[in-house]
C-alpha positions as CSV (number, residue, x, y, z in Angstrom):
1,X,108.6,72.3,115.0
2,X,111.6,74.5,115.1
3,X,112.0,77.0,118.9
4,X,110.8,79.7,116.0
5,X,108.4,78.1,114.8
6,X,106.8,77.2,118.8
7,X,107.2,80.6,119.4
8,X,105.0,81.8,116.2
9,X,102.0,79.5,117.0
10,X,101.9,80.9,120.7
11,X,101.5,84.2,119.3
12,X,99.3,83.3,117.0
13,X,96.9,82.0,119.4
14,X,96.7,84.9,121.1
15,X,93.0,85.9,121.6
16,X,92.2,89.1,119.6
17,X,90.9,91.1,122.6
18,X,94.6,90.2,124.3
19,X,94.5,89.2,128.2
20,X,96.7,91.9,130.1
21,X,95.6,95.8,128.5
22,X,98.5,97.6,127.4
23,X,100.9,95.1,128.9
24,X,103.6,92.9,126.7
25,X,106.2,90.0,127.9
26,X,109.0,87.6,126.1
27,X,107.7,84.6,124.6
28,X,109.7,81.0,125.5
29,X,109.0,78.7,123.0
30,X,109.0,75.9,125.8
31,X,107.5,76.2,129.4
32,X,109.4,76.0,131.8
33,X,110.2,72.6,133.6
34,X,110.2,72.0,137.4
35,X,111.9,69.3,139.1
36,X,110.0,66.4,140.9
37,X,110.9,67.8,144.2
38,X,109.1,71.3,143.2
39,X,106.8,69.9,142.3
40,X,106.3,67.6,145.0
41,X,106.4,70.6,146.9
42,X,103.7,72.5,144.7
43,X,101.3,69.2,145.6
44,X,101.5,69.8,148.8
45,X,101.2,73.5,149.7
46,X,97.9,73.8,148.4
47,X,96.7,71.9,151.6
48,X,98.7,73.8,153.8
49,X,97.3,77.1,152.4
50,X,93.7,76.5,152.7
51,X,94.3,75.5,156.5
52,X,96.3,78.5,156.8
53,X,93.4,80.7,155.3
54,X,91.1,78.6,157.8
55,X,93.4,79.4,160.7
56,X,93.6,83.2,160.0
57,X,89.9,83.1,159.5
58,X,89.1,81.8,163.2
59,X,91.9,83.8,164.7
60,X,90.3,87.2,164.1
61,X,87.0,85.7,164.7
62,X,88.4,84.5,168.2
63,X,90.2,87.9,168.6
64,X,87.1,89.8,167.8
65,X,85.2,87.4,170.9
66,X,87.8,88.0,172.9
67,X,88.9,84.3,172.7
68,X,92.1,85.5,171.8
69,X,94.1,88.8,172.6
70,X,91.9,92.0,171.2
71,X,94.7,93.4,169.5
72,X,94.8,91.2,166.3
73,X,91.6,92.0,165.6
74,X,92.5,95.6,166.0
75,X,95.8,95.2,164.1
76,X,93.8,93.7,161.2
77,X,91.5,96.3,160.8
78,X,93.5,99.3,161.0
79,X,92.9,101.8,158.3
80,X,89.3,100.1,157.5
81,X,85.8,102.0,157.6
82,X,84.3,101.1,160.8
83,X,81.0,99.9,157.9
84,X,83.3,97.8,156.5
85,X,84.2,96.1,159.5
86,X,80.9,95.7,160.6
87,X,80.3,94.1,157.6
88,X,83.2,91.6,157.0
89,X,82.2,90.5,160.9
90,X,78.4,89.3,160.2
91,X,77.8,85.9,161.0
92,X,76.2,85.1,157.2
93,X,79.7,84.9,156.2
94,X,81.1,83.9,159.3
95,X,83.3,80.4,157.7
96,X,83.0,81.8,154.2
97,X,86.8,81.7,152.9
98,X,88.8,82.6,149.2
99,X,87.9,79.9,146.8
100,X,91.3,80.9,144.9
101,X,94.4,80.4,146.7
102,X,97.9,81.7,144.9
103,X,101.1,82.1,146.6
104,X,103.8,83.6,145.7
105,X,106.8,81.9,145.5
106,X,110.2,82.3,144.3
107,X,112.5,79.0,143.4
108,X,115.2,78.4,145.5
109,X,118.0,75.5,145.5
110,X,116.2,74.1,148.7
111,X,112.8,74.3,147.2
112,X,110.7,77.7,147.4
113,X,110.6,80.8,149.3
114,X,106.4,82.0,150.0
115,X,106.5,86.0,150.0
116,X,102.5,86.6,149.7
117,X,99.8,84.5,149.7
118,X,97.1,86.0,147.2
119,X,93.4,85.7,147.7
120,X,91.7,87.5,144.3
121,X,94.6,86.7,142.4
122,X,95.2,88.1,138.4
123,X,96.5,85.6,136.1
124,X,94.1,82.6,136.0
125,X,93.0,83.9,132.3
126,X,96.6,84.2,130.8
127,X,97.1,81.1,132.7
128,X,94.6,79.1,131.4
129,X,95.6,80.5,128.3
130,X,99.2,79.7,128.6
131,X,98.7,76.0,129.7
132,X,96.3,75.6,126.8
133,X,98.8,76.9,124.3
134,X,101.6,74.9,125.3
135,X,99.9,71.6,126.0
136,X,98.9,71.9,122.3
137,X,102.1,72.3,121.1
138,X,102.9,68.7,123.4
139,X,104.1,70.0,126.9
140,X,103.3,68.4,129.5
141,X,101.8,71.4,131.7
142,X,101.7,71.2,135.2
143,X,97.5,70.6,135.6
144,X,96.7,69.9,132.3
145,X,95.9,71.8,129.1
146,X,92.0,72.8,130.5
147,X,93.1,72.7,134.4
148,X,92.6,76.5,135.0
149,X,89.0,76.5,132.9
150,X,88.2,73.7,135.0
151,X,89.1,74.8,138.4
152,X,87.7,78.2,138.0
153,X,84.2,76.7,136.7
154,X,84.2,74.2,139.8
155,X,84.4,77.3,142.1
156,X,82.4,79.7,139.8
157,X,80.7,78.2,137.1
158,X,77.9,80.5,136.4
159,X,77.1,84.5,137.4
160,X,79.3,87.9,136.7
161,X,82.9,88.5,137.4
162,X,82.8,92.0,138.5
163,X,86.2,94.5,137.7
164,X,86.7,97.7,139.3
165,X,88.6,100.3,137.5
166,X,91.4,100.1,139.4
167,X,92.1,96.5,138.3
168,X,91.2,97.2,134.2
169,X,94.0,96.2,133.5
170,X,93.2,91.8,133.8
171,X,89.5,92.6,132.1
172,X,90.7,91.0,129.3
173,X,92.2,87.9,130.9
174,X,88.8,87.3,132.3
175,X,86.7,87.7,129.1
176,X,89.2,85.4,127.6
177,X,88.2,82.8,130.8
178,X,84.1,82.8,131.5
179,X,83.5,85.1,127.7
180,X,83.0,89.3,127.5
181,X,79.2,88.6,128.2
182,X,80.1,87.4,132.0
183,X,82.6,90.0,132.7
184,X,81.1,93.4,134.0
185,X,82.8,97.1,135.2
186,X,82.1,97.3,139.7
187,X,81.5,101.0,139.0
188,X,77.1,101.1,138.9
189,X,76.7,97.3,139.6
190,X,74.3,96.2,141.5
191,X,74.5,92.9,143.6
192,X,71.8,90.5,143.5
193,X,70.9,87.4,145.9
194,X,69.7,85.7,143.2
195,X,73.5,86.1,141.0
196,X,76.4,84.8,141.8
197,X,79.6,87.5,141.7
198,X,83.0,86.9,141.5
199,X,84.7,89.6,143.1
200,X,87.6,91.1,141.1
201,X,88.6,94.3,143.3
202,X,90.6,94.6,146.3
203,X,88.8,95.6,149.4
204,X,90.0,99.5,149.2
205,X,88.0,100.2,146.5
206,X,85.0,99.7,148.4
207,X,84.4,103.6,149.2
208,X,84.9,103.9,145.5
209,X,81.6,101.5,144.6
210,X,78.6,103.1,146.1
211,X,76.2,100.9,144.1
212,X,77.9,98.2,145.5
213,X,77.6,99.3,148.9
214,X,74.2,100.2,148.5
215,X,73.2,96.5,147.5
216,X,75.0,94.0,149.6
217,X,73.8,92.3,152.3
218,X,76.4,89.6,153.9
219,X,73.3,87.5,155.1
220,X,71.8,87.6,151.8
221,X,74.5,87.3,149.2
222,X,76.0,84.3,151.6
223,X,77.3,82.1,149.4
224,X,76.9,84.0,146.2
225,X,79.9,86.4,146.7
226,X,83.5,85.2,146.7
227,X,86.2,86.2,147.9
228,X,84.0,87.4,150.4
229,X,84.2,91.0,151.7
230,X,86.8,90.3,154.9
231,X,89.6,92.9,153.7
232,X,91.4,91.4,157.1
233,X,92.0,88.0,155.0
234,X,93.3,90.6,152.5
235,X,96.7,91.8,154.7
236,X,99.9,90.4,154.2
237,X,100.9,90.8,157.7
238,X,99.3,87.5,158.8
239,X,103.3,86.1,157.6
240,X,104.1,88.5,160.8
241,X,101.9,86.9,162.6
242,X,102.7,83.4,161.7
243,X,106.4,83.6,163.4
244,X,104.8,85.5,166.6
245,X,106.3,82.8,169.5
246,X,102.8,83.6,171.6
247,X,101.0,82.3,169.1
248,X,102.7,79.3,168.2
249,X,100.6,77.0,169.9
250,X,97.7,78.3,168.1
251,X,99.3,77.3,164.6
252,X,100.1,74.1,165.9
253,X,96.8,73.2,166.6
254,X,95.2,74.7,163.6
255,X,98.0,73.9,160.8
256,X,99.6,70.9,162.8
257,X,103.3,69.9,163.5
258,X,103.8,68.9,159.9
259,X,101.8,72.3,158.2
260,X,103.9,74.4,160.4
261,X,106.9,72.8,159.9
262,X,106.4,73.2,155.8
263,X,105.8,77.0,156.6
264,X,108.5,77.7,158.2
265,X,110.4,75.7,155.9
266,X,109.2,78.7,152.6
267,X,108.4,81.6,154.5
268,X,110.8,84.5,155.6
269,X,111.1,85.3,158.8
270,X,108.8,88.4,158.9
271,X,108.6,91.3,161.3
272,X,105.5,93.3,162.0
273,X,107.0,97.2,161.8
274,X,105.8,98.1,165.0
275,X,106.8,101.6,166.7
276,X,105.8,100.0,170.4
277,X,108.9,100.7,172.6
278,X,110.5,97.6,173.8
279,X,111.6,96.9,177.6
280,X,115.4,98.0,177.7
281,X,116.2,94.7,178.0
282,X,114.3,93.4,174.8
283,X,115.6,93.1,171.4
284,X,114.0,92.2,168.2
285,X,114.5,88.6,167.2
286,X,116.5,88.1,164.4
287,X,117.4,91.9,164.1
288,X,119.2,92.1,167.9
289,X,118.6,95.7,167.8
290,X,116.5,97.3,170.8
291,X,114.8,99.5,168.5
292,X,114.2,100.3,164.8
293,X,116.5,103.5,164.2
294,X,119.5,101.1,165.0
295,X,118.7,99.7,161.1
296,X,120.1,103.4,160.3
297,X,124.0,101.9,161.0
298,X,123.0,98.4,159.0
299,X,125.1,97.7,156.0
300,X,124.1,96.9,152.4
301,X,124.4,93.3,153.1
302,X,122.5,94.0,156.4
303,X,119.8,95.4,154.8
304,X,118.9,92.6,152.7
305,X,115.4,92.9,153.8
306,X,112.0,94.1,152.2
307,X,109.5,96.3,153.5
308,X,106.0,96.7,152.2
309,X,103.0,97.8,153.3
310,X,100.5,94.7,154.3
311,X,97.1,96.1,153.2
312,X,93.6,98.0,152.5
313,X,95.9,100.9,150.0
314,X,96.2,100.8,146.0
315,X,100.4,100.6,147.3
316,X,99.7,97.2,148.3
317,X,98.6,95.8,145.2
318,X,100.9,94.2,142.6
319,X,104.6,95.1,143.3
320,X,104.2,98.8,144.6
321,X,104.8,99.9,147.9
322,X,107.9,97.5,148.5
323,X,111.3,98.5,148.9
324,X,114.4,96.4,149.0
325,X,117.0,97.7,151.4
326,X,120.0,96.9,149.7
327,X,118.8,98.2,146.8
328,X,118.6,102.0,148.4
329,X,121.0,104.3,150.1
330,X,121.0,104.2,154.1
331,X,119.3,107.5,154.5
332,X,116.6,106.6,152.0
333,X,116.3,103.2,153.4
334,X,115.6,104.8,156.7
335,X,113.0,107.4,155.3
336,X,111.4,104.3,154.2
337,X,111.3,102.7,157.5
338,X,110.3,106.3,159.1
339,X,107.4,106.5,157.0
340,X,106.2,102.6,157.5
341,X,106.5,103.3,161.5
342,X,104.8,106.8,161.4
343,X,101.6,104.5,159.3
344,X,101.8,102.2,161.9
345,X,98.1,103.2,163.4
346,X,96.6,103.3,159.1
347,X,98.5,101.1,157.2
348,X,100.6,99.1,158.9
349,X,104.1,97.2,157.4
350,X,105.8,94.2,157.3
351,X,109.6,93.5,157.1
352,X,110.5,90.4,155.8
353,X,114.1,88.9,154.8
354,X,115.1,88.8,151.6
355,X,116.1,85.8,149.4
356,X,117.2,85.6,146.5
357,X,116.2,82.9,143.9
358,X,118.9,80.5,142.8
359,X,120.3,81.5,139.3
360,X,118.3,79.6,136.1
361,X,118.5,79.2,132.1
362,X,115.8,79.9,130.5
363,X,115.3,80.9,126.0
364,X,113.3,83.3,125.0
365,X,112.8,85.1,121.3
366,X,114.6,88.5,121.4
367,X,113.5,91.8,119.5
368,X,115.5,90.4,116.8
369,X,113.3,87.1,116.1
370,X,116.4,85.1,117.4
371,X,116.0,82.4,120.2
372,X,118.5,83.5,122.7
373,X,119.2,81.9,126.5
374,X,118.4,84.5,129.5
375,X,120.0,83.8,133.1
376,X,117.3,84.9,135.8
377,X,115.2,83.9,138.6
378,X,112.1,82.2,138.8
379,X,108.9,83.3,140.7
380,X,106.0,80.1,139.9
381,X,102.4,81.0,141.0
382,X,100.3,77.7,141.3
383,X,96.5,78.2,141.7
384,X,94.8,76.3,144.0
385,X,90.6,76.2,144.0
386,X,88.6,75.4,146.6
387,X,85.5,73.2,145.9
388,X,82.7,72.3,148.5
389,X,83.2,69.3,147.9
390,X,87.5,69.1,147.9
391,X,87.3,69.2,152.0
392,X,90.6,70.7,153.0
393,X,92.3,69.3,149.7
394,X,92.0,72.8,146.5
395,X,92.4,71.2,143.1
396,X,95.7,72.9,141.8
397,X,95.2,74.3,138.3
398,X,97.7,75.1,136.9
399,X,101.1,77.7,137.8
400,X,102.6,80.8,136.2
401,X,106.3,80.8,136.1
402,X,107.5,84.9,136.0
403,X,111.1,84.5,134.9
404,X,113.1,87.9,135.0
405,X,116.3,89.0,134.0
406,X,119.2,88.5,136.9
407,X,120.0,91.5,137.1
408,X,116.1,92.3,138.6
409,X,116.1,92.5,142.3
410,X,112.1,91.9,142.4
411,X,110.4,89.2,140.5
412,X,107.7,90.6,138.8
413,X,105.3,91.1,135.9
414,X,106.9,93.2,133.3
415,X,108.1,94.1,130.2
416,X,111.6,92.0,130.0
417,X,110.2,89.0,131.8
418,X,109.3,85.4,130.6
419,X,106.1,84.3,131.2
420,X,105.2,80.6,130.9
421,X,103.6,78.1,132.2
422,X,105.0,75.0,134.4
423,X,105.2,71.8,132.7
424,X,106.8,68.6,134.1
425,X,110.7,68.1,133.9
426,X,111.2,64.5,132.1
């Protein structure tokens, strides 16, 4: 087959319902190939991850027993109805974690850089979709042409996947996954010890379901609920938290030498955007400035850095509520930075360093029905599941490969991007 004609029987497998509503992207007519050492990489993480999620998990838990310093716990649940708390602290659920692990990464020369870890990820639909499509077409996809289907059955394989409003927008992905007859709106559900739920709605819209509130009981929907309700797990500050030097030792225990070592190895060195005064003599590592309005005098260059908020707000979700300092004037930049620190005691922020993907080639079809190259950078998405009987080993699925335009500071879902699944270089 022709790139053309690759191109016109992806689209032509496209379900009839669609799988992101009101939402278009560039079509490859290949997927997009990773070098052994990505994926080498990609084998790995998924490992890594769930002991990280573990980790997390008992460090609140030890924070809230006062087995570790009280202020994480607080941290984490800042901004969070105290019923909600209560809740995502009851002992049903005490070692319940994500079954779906999906980090965020963006390709670099060395390997990847980790900018979120996401625990009710969107994507595993088209994904599934994606793989399918090429592997039929003979790719070589990264997990096979039924991975996805099969790593979301052995973590959910019977009971509703239940969509708030807020997150409409993947309905489709997820009718296309489990079938329309699985897939039900959060707004009047009603939980139910005896049916399993898939979760598919970030922990702030919990005010916003009242039926939902109504009927769950941790103790009695143990097991049958997943992700489970801990919005804490939720908050991308725990990348702050990671590069804390107090609680190194804890990390090391937990994740071991080798699991930190890969860690450090993807993830940005991340600040916690904390308004705290420091001692006179204390600076903040990495920054060497005593306090945060020194960033005011930074240059462009020096304000390669992102901020975004880490949690529990409809800004957190997808790609809103980050800002890239280089990309904004210094007095804007500082607004930003004003406004994170003045929502220090709701919604706290991270700061993280920015890096920029290495430059790639990848073809697309244009508007004009031509297949054309496009220069850009790559953000790849594995999906890792986490079966009861996988230990500390998730099954990885499959990955989504976002490719964007160079000239696009964030890598992200949207219109001008490439999106394609991995496949195997060779």
């Amino acid at each position: 087959m022709t790139p053309s004609e690759r191109v016109a029987a992806i689209r032509g497998k496209i379900p009839s319902g669609g799988l992101f509503a009101e939402k278009e992207w560039r079509v490859a007519p290949e997927a997009f190939p990773l070098s052994p050492k990505h994926l080498d990489k990609l084998e790995k993480l998924g490992h890594v991850l769930h002991l990280f999620a573990k980790a997390c998990n008992l460090l609140y838990r030890q924070s809230v027993r006062g087995k570790q310093p009280a202020w994480i716990a607080d941290l984490l649940d800042r901004g969070k109805p105290p019923e909600l708390v209560a809740l995502s602290r009851a002992e049903g659920i005490a070692q319940e974690l994500p079954a779906v692990i999906r980090p965020d990464l963006i390709v670099t020369e060395e390997g990847f850089g980790l900018f979120e870890v996401d625990t009710i990820p969107g994507g595993l639909g088209l994904t599934a979709w994606l793989g399918e499509s090429y592997a039929a077409l003979g790719d070589d996809v990264l997990g096979g042409p039924d991975g996805m289907r099969k790593g979301f059955a052995s973590i959910f394989p019977e009971g509703d996947v239940v969509i708030s409003e807020e997150a409409a927008t993947y309905r489709p992905e997820f009718e296309f996954l489990v079938g329309p007859e699985r897939v039900k709106a959060a707004e009047g559900y009603r939980l139910s010890p005896e049916r399993p739920v898939y979760r598919f709605f970030e922990s702030f819209d919990w005010p916003n379901l009242p039926t939902i509130r109504e009927s769950y009981d941790p103790d009695a929907q143990a097991g049958k609920l997943t992700p489970p309700i801990k919005p804490y797990l939720e908050e991308k500050l725990w990348l702050a938290l990671f590069w804390l030097r107090p609680l190194l030792p804890f990390w090391r225990r937990e994740l071991g030498d080798k699991g930190v070592k890969m860690l450090k190895e993807i993830v940005p060195y991340t600040w916690l955007v904390d308004p705290t005064p420091l001692p006179v003599h204390g600076v903040l590592p990495g920054l060497d400035i005593q306090n945060w309005g020194e960033m005011a005098s930074f240059s462009q260059k020096e304000r390669d850095l992102v901020l975004k908020i880490s949690g529990f707000s409809p800004q957190a979700w997808g790609s809103r509520g980050v800002h890239v300092g280089s990309d904004l004037a210094a007095g804007e930049w500082q607004k930003r930075l004003d406004e994170a620190l003045a929502g220090f005691g709701e919604h706290p922020y991270i700061l993280q360093r920015f890096a920029k993907g290495t430059l790639l080639e990848h073809t697309y079809e244009d508007e004009k029905g031509e297949i054309v190259p496009m220069k850009g950078r790559a953000r790849v998405c594995p999906y890792y599941f986490v079966t009861a009987g996988g230990g500390d080993y998730p099954t990885l699925g499959g990955a989504l490969v976002t490719f964007c335009p160079a000239d696009k500071k964030l890598v992200h879902g949207m219109r001008d991007a490439i999106l394609v699944p991995v496949r195997k270089s060779g």
